[in-house]
Residue frames relative to the residue before (quaternion, step in Angstrom):
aa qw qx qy qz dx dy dz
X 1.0000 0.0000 0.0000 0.0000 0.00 0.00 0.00
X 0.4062 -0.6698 0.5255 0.3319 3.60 -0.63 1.40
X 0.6329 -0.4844 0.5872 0.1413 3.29 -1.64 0.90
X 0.0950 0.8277 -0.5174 -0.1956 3.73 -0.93 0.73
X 0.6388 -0.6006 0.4572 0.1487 3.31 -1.00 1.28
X 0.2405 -0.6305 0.7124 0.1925 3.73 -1.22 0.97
X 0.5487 -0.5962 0.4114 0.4173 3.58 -1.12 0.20
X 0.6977 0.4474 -0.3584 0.4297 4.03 1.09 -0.15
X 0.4205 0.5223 -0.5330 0.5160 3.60 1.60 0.14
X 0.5637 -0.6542 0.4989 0.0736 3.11 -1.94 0.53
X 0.4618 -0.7800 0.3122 0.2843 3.37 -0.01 0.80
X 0.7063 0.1830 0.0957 0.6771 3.40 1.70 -0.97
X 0.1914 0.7859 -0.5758 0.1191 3.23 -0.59 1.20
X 0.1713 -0.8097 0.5608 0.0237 3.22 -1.19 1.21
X 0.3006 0.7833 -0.5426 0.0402 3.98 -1.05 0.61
X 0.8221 -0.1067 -0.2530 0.4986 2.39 -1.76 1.68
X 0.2465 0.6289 -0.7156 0.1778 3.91 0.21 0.93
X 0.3833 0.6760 -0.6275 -0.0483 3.28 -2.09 1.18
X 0.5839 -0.6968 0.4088 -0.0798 2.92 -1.43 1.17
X 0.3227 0.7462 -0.5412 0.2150 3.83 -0.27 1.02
X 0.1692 -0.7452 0.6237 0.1645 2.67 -1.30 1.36
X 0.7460 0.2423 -0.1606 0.5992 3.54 -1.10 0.88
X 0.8275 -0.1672 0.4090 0.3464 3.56 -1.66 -0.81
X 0.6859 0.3800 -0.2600 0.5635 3.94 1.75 -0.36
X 0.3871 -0.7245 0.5592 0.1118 2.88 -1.28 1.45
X 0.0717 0.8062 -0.5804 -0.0894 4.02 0.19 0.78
X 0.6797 0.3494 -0.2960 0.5729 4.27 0.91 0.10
X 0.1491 0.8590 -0.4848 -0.0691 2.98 -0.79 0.54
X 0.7438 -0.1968 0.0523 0.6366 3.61 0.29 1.39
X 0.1577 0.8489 -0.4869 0.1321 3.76 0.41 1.01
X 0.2489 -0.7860 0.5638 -0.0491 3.65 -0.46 1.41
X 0.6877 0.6078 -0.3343 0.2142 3.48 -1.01 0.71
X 0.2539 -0.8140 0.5218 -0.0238 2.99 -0.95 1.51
X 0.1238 -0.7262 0.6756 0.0293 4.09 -0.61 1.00
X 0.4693 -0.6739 0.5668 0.0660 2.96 -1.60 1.39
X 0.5256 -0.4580 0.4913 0.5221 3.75 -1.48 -0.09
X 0.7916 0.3554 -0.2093 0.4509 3.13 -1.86 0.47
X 0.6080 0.4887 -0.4824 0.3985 3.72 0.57 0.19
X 0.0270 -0.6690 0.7190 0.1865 3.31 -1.81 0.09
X 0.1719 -0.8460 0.5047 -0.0028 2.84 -1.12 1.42
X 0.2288 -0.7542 0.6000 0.1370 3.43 -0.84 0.76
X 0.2676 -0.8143 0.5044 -0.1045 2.59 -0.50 1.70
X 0.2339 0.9042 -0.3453 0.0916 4.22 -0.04 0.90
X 0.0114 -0.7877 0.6056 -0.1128 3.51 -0.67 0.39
X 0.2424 -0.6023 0.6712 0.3578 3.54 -1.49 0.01
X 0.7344 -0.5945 0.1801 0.2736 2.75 -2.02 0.75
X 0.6415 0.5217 -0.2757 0.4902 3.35 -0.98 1.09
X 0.4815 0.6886 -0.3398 0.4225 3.59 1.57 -0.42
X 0.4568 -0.6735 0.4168 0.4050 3.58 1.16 -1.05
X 0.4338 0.7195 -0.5150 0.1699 3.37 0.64 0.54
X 0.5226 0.4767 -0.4144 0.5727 3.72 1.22 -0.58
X 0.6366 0.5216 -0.3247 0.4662 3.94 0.37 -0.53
X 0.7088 0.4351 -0.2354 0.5029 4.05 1.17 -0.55
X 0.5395 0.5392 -0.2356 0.6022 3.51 1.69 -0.72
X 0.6119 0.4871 -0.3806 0.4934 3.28 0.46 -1.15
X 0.8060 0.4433 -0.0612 0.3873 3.45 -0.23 -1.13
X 0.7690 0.2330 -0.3560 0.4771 3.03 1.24 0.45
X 0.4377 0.5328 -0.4016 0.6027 3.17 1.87 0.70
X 0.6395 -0.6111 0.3542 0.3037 3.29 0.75 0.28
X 0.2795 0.8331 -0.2987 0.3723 3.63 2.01 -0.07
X 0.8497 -0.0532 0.1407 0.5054 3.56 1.15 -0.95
X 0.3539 -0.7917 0.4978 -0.0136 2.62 -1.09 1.88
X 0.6894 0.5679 -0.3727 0.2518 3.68 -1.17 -0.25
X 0.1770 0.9674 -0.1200 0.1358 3.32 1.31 0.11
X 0.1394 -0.8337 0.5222 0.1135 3.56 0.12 -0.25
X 0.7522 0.3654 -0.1437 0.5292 3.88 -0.56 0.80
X 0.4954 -0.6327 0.5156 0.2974 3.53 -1.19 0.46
X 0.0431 0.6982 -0.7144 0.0158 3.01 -1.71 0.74
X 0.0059 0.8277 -0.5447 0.1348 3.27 -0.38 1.96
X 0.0610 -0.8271 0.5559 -0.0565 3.73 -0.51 1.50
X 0.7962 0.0396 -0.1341 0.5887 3.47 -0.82 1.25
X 0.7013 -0.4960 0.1958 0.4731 4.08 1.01 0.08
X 0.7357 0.2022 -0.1913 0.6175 3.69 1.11 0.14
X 0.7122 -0.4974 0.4367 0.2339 2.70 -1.84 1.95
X 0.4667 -0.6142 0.5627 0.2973 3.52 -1.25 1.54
X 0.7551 0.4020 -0.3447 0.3865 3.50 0.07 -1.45
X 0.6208 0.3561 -0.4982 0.4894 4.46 0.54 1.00
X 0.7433 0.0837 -0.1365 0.6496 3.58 0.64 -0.64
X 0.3904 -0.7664 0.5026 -0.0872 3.61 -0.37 1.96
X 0.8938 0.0729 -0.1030 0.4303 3.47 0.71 -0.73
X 0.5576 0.6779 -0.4135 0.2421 3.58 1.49 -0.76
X 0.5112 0.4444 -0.4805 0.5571 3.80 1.03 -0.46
X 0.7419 0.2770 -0.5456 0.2741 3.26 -0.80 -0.55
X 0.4377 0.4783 -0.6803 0.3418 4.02 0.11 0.41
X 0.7750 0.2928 -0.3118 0.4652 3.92 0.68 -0.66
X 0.4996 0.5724 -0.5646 0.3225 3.60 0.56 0.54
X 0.0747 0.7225 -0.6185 -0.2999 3.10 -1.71 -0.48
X 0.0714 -0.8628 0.4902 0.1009 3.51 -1.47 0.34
X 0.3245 -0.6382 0.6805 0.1559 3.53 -1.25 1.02
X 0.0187 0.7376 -0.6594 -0.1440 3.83 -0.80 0.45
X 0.7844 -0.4210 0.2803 0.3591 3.30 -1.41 0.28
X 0.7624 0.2054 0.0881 0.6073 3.60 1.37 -1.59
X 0.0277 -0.9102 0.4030 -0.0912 3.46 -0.22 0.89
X 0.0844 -0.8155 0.5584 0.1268 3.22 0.13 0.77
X 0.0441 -0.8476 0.5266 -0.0484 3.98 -0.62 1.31
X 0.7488 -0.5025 0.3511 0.2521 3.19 0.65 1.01
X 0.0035 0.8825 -0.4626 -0.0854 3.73 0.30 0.82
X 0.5503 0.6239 -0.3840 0.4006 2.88 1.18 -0.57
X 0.6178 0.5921 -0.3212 0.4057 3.53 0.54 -1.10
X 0.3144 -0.6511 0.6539 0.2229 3.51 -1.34 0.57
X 0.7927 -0.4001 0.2452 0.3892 3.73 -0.85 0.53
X 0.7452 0.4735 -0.2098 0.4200 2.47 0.72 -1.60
X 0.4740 0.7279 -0.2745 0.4124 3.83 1.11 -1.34
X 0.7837 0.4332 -0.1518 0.4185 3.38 0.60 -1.92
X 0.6729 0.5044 -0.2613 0.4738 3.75 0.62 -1.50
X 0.6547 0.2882 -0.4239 0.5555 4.39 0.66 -0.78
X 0.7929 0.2745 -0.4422 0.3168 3.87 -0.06 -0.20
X 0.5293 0.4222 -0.4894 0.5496 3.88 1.11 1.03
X 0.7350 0.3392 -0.4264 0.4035 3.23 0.60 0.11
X 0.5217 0.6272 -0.3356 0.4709 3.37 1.43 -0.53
X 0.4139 0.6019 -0.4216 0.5372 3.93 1.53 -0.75
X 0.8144 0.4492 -0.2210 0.2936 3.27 -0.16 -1.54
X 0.6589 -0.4427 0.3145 0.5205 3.39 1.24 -0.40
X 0.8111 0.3950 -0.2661 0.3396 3.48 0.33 -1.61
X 0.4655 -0.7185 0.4317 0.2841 3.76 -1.15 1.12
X 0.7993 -0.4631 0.2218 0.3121 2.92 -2.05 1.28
X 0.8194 0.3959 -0.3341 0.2453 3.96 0.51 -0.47
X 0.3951 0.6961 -0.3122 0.5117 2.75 2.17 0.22
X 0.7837 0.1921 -0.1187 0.5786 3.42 0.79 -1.10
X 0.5329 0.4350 -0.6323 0.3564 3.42 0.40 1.15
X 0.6221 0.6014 -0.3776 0.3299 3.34 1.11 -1.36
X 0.6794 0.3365 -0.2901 0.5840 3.95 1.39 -1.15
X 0.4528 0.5748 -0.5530 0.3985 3.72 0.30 0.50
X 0.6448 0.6342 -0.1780 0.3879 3.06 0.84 -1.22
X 0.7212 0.3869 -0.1484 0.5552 3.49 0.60 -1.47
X 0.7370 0.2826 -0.4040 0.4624 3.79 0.45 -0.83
X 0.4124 0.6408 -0.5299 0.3722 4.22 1.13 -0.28
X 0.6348 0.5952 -0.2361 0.4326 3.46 1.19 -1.90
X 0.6936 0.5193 -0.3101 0.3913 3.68 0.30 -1.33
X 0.9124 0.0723 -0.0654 0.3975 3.53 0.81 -1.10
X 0.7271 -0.6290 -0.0857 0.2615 2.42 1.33 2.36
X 0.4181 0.6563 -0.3514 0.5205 3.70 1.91 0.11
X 0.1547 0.6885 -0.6744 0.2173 4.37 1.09 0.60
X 0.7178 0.4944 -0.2575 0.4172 3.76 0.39 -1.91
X 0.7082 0.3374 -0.1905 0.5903 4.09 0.39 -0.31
X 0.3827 0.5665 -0.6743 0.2792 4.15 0.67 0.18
X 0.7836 0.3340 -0.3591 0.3813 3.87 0.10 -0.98
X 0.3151 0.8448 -0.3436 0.2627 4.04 1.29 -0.20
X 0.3741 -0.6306 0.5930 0.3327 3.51 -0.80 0.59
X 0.6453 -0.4142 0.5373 0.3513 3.78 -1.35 0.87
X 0.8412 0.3842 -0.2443 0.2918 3.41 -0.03 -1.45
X 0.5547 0.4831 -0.4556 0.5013 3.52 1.16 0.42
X 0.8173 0.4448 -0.3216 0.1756 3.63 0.67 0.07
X 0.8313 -0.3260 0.2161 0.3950 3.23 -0.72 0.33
X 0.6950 -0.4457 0.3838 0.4137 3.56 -1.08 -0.32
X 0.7732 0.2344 -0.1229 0.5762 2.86 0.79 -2.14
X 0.4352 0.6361 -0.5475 0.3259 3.91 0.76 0.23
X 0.5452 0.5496 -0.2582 0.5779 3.67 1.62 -1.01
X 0.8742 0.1784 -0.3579 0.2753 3.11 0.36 -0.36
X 0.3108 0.6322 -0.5565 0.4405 3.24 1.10 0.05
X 0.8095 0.3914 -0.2499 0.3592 3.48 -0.06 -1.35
X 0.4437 0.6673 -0.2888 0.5240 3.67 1.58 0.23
X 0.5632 0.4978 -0.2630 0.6048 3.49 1.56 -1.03
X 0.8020 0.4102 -0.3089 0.3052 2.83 -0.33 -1.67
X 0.4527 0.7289 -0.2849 0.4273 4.10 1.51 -0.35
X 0.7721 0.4782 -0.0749 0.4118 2.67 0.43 -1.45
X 0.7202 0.3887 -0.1108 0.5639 3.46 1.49 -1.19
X 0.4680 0.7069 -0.4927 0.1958 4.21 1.05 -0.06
X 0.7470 0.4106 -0.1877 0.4880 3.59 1.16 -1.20
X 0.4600 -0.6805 0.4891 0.2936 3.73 1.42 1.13
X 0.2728 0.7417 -0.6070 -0.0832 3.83 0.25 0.61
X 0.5068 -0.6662 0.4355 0.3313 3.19 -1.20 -0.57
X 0.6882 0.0767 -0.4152 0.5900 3.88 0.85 0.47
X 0.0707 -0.7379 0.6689 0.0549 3.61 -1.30 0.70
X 0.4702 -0.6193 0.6114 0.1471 2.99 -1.94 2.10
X 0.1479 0.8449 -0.5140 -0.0084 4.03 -1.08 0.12
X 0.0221 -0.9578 0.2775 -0.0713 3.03 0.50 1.50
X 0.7328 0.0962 0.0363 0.6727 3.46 0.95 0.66
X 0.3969 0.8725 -0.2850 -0.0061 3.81 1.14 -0.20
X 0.7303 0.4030 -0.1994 0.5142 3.47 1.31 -0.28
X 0.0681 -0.8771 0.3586 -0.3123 3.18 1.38 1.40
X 0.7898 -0.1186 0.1022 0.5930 3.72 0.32 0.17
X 0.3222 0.6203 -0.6104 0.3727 3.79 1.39 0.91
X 0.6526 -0.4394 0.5993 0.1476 2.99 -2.14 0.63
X 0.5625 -0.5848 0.3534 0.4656 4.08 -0.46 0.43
X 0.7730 0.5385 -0.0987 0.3205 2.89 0.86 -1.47
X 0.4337 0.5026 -0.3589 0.6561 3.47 2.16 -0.03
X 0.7922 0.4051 -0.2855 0.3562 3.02 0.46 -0.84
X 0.4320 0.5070 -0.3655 0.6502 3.69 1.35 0.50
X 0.5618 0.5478 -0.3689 0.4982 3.82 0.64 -0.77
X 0.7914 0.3649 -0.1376 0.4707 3.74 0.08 -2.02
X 0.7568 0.3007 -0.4237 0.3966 3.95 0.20 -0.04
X 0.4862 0.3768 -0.5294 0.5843 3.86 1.39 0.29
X 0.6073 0.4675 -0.4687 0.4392 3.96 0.12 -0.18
X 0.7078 0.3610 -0.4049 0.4525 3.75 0.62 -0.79
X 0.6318 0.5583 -0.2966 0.4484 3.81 1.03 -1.02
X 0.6472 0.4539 -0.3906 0.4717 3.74 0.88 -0.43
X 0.6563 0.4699 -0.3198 0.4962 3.81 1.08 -1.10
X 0.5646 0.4618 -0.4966 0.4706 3.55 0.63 -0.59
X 0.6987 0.4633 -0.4570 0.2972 3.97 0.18 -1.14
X 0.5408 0.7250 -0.2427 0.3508 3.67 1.40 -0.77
X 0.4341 -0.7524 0.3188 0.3792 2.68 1.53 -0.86
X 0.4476 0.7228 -0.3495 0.3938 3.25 1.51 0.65
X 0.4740 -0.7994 0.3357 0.1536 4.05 -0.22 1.06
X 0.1322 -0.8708 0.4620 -0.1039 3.57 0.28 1.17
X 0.0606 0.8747 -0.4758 0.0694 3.50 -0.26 1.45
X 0.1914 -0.9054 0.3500 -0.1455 3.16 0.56 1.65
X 0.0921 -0.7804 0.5949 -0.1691 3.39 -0.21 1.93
X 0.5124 0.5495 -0.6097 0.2523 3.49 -1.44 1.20
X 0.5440 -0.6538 0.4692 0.2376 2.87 -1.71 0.51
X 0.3549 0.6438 -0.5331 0.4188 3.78 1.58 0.26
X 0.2114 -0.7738 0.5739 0.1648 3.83 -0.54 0.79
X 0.7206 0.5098 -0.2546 0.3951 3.65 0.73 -0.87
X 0.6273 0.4576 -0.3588 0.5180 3.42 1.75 0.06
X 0.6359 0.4582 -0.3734 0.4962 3.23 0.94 -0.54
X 0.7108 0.4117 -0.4567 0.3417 3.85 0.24 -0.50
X 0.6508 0.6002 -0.2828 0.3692 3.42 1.57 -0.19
X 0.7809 0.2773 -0.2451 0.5033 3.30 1.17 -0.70
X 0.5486 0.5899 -0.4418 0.3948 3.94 1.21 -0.50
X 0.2199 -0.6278 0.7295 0.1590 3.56 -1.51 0.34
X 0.7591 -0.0516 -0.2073 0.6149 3.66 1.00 0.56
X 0.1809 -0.7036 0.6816 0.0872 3.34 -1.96 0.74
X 0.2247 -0.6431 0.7051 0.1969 3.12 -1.36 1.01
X 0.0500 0.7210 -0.6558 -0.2182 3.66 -1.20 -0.06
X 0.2409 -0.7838 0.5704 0.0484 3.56 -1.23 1.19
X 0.0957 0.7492 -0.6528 -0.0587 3.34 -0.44 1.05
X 0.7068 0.4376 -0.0472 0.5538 3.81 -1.19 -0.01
X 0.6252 -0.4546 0.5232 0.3588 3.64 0.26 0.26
X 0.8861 -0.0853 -0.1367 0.4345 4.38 0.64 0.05
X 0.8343 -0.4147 0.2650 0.2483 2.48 -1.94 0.99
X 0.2815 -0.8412 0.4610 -0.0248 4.18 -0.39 1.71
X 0.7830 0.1526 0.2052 0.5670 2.78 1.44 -1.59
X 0.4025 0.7102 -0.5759 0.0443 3.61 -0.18 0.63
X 0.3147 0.7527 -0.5238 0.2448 3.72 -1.67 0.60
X 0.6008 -0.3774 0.4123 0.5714 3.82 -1.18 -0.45
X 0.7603 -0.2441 0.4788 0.3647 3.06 -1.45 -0.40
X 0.6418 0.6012 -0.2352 0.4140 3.16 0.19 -1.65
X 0.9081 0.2441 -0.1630 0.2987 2.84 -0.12 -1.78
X 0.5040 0.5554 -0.4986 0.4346 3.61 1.57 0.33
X 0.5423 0.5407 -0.4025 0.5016 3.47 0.84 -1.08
X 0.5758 0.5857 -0.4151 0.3914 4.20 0.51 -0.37
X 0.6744 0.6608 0.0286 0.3284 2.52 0.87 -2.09
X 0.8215 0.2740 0.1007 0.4898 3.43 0.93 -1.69
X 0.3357 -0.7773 0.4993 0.1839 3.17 1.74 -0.33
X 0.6502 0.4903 -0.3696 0.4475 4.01 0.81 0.67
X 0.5496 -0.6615 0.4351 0.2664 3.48 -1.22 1.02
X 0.8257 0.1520 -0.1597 0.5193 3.57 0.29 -0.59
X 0.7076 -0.3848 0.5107 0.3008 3.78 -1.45 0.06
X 0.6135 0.6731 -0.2053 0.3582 3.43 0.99 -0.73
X 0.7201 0.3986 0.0358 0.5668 2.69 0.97 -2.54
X 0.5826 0.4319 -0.4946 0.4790 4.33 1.21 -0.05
X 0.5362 0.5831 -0.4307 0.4323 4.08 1.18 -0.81
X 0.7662 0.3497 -0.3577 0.4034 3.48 0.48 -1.05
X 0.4597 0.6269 -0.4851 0.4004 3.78 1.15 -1.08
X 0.7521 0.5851 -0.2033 0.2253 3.24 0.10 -2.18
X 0.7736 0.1909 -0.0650 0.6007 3.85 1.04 -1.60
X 0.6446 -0.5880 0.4490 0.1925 3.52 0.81 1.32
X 0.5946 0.5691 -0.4285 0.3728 3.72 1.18 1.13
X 0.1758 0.9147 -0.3515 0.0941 3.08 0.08 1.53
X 0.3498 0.7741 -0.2978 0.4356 3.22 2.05 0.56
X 0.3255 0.6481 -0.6286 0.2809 3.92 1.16 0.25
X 0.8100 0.2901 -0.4006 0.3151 3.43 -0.58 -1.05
X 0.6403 0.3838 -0.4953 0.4443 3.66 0.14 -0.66
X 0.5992 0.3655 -0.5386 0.4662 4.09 0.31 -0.69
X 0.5491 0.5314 -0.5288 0.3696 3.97 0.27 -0.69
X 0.6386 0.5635 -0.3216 0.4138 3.65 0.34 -1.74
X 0.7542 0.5543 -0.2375 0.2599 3.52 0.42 -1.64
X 0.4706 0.4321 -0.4148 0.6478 3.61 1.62 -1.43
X 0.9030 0.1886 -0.3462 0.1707 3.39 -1.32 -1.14
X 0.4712 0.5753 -0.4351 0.5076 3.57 0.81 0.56
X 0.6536 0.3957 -0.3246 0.5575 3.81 1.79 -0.30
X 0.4676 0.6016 -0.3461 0.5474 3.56 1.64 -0.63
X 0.8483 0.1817 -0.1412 0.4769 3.64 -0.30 -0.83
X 0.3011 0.6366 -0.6153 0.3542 3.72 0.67 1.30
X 0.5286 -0.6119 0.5632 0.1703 3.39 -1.26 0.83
């Protein structure tokens, strides 16, 4: 029985969560609790643990240390009921070429619970919206990149959950999708739906999050609006607080160095 939520309880709560595989510490004493209606940008360079913090709250990984409460009850006692309200984009997907669109989208929504004429009829309309109507009966393996991913979204988004994982998602989109998917994430956030947003594209995240966490090292360096890092950090762009923040300040001379190896004779 789903758990109901007051509106000052947290939708997602993490403590003291860490994680090592072997002799490497990749968590280290993570803390944090995300509200309804947020989108979070979620960042780190590679190796910081963020696929390892996602994972592990999708239920992806076990062996843990620390709590990890979703929708109000510890994942690692009730293993699968959240994930009926979860969704997730991962970085690398493997969707099933064989499958025509249509094939793929009724047996993820049909996972999730909701029946096949439901989730064709809204397959259909959100295929239609982001222009892929002409390719609904299509094998996968004729499409494109961003045709995969579109149809990756539109997955992720059939059983209307209510916290969503997104880890890299507008990969091979088109501008103009990409203008489409951050009013779709801003409209679900206003709804009140929880948006945990992972990538290394900085100018999207400072644009669509209303809070950022930055992991370096396995914890949490930086977390807040924009704003209040730029306050905080005393830097102009989202970019220049990542590099401030994990102590990376060697771009231009490595820049200088390649094209000075490029334009050898």
């Amino acid at each position: 029985m789903a758990i109901i939520l007051s509106t000052n309880q947290p939708i997602l709560s993490i403590k003291n969560l860490e994680k090592s595989y072997g002799v490497n510490q990749v968590l280290n004493g993570i803390d944090l609790s995300v509200y309804k209606g947020q989108i979070i940008g979620y960042i780190g360079p590679n190796g910081a643990g963020k696929s390892t913090t996602v994972k592990i709250m999708l239920g992806l990984e076990q062996n843990y240390s620390g709590q990890v409460e979703i929708f109000g009850s510890d994942i690692a006692n009730e293993p699968v009921e959240y994930k009926r309200r979860v969704g997730y984009v991962p970085e690398v997907a493997d969707l099933y070429d064989n499958l025509t669109a249509h094939e793929y989208l009724t047996f993820i929504g049909e996972l999730y619970g909701v029946d096949s004429d439901s989730v064709d009829q809204k397959a259909q309309k959100l295929m239609s919206l982001f222009g892929l109507e002409d390719v609904y009966h299509s094998r996968i393996s004729s499409f494109s990149k961003g045709m995969k991913q579109k149809t990756l979204i539109i997955s992720s988004l059939l059983h209307n959950p209510d916290l969503l994982f997104l880890d890299e998602p507008i990969g091979g989109l088109d501008a103009n999708s990409v203008m489409v998917f951050k009013e779709v994430l801003a409209q679900l956030a206003a709804q009140g739906k929880t948006i945990f947003y992972s990538s290394h594209i900085m100018d999207v995240v400072e644009k669509i999050s209303n809070r950022i966490i930055l992991l370096n090292e396995g914890r949490i360096v930086a977390d807040g609006s924009f704003e209040e890092l730029k306050q905080k950090n005393q830097e102009g762009t989202l970019e220049e607080i990542f590099n401030q923040l994990t102590g990376f300040d060697e771009h231009k001379d490595m820049a200088e160095q390649f094209v000075s190896i490029v334009q050898e004779m």
